[in-house]
C-alpha positions in Angstrom: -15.9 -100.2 -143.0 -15.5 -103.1 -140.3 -18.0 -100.8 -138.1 -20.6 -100.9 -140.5 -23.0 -104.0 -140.2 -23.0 -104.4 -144.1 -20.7 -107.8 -144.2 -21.8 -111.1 -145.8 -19.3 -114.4 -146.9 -19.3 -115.7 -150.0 -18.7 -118.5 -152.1 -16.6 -119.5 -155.3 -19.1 -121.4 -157.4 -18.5 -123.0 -160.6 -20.6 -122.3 -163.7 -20.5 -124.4 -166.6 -19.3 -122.9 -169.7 -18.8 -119.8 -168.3 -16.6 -118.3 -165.7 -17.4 -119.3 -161.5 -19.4 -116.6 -159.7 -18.7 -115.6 -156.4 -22.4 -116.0 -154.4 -23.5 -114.4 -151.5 -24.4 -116.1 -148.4 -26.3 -115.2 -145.1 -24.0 -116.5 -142.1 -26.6 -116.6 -140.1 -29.1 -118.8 -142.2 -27.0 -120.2 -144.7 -28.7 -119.2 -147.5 -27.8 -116.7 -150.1 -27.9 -113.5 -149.1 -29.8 -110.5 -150.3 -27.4 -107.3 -150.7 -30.2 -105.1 -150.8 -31.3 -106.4 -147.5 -29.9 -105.0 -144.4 -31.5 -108.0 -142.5 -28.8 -110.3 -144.5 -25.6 -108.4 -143.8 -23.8 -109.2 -140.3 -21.1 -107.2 -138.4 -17.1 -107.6 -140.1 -16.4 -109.9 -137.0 -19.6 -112.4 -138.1 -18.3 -112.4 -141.5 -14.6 -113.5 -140.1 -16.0 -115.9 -137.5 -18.3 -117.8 -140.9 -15.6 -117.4 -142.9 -13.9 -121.2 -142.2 -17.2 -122.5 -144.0 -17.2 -120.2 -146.9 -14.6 -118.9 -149.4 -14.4 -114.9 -148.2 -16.0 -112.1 -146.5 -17.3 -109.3 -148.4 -19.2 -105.6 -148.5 -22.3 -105.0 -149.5 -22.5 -101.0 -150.7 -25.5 -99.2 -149.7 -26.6 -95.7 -150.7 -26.5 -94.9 -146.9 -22.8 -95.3 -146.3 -20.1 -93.5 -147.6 -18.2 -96.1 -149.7 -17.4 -96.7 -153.4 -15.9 -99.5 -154.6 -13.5 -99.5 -157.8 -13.2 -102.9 -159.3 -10.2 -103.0 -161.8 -10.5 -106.5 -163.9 -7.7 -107.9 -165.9 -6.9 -106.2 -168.7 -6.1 -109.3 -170.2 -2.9 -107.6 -172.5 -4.7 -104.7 -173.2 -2.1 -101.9 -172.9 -4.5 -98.9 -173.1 -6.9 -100.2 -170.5 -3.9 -101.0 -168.0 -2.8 -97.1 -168.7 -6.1 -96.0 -167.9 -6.5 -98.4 -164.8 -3.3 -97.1 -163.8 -4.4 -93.7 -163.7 -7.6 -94.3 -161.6 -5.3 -96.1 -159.2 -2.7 -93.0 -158.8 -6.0 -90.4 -158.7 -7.5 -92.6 -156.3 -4.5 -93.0 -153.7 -7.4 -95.3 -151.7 -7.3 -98.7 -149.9 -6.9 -101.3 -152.4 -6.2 -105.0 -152.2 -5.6 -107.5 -154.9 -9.0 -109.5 -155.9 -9.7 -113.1 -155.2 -8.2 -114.1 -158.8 -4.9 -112.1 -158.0 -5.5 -110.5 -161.3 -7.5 -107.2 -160.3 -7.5 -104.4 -157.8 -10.8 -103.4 -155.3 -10.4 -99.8 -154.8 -12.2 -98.5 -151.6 -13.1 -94.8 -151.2 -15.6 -92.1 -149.7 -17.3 -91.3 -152.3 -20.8 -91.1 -154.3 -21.7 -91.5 -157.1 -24.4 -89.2 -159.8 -25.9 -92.7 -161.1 -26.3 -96.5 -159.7 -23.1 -97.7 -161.1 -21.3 -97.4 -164.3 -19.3 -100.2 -166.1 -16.7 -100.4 -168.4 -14.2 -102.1 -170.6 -12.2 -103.7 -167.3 -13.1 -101.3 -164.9 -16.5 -100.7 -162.5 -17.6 -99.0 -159.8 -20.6 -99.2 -157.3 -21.8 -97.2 -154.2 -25.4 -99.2 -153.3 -27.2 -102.5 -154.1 -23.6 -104.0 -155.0 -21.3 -105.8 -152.9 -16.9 -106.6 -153.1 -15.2 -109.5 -152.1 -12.7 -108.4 -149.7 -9.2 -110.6 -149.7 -7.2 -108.5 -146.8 -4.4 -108.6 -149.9 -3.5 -105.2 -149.3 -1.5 -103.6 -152.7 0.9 -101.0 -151.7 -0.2 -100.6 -148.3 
């Protein structure tokens, strides 16, 4: 992934009444950052090099490359989702690192998908016009 010029930073941003959001920013302007837009996406070492000013670097998924990203939330106590996030994990056997929250996984994989994206009860996964923070908190190396 770090060859691909598809990295952005991003930053933890509260919300009122609801829960923060995690924007993202052009490094090179500042401003928030189009994931759609190739022209807003920097090299991996970009992203790094910003990254003092921001909370993260992340990965925008384009149709082009040949990534999926698997975003397992907290289950929040829910026993059956954890069983079946435990399952995807064990199938997947991928890169995975523990989310910003601590309370996730980010699956990485080769893969495409039929549709745009699908999301479920504490699990989603993306392959374009989505992007993953990226901690480095690699689970099970």
């Amino acid at each position: 992934m770090r060859e691909y010029n598809q990295w952005l930073t991003w930053q933890l941003t509260p919300r009122e009444g609801q829960k923060d959001t995690k924007l993202p920013f052009n490094v090179r302007t500042g401003k928030l950052a189009d994931i759609t837009n190739i022209n807003d996406l920097v090299s991996f070492d970009e992203a790094v090099e910003a990254c003092p000013h921001y909370s993260g670097v992340g990965f925008a998924f384009f149709a082009t490359d040949p990534f999926c990203g698997v975003d397992l939330d907290d289950t929040q106590g829910d026993e059956d989702a954890l069983k079946r996030q435990r399952k995807i994990f064990d199938a997947l056997n991928s890169y995975s690192e523990i989310s910003p929250s601590g309370k996730g996984l980010h699956i990485i994989c080769k893969a495409k998908l039929a549709g745009a994206g699908r999301r479920r009860k504490f699990i989603e996964v993306y392959d374009r016009n989505r992007y993953f923070t990226m901690t480095g908190n690699v689970y099970r190396g």
